[in-house]
N, C-alpha and C positions, 0 to 999 in steps of 0.2 A: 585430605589424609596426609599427615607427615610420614615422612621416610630419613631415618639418618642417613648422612652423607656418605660414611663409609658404605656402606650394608648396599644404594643406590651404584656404589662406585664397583663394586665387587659384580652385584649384578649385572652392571653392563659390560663390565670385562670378560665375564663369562661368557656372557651371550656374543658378544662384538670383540673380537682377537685385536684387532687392529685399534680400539679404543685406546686401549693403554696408552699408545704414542701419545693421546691428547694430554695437553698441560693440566694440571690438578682444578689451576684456576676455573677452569670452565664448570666443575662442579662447584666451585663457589657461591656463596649467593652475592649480588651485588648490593652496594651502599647507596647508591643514586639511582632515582626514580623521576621520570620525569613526566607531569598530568599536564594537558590541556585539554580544555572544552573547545567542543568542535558542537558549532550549531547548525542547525539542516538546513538554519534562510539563509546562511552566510554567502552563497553562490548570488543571492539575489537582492546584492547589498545597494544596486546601481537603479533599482525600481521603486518610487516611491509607493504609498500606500495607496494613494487614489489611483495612480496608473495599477496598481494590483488587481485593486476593486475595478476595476475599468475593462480590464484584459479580462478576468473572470465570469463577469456580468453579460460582457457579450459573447464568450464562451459557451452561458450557459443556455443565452438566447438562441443558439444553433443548435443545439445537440437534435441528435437524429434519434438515438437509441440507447437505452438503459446502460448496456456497458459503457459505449460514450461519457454517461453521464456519472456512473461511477468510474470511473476514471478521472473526472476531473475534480471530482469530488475530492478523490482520493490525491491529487495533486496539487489542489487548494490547501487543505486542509494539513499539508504536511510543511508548509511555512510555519515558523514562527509567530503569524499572525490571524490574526479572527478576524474572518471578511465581514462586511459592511452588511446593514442590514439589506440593501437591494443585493447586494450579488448572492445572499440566502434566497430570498426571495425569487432571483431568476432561477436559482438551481431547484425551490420546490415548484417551481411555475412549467415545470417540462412535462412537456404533454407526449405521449408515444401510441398518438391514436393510429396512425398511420402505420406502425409496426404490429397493434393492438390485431387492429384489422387485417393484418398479413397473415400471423398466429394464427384467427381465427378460420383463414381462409384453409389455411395449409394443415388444420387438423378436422378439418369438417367431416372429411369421412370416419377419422378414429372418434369424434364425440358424435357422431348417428351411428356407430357399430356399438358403445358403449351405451350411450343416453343419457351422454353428461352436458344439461342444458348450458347456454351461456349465462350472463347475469342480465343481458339483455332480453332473454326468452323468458327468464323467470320474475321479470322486475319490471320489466318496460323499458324506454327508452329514456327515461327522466334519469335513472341512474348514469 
């Protein structure tokens, strides 16, 4: 939305007393504009690609748990660069059986008060 200069310049005088003392110039618009791109790998200009893939890869070979794992996901993927087909592959390779089975343990009495089977109760163990 435009606003004349005048009419912006009245209104704040009204509102703000002590405006006035300002020099006119500051309702001016200015002549020079100055743009630079700022990219988001730029912090991590001193890492080559493969040390990327390398660091990521075995990042993703540790992960313990789902958040862990979006987290790194999410800090991968906010480079400037497209990891490697192995370090995809470690990050879909995460397995969170060990967390699975915690879940399971620690809501056992709310799914026998409900009777909300597992996928293992209703499917076998192949799944």
């Amino acid at each position: 939305m435009f606003f004349p200069v005048p009419v912006l310049r009245q209104s704040i005088r009204k509102h703000l007393p002590h405006a006035s003392l300002l020099p006119s110039q500051v309702f001016t618009r200015s002549s020079w504009v100055s743009v630079q791109r700022a990219y988001s790998a730029g912090h991590a200009a001193d890492e080559s690609f493969s040390a990327f893939n390398e660091r990521y890869t075995q990042f993703f070979e540790g992960v313990q748990d789902l958040f862990e794992l979006q987290r790194g996901l999410n800090n991968c993927f906010a480079y400037d660069l497209v990891p490697a087909v192995p370090t995809v592959e470690a990050a879909l390779r995460v397995e969170n059986k060990g967390q699975y089975q915690a879940y399971l343990n620690e809501l056992k009495p709310l799914r026998d008060e409900l009777g909300v089977p597992t996928k293992e109760e209703m499917y076998g163990q192949a799944i």
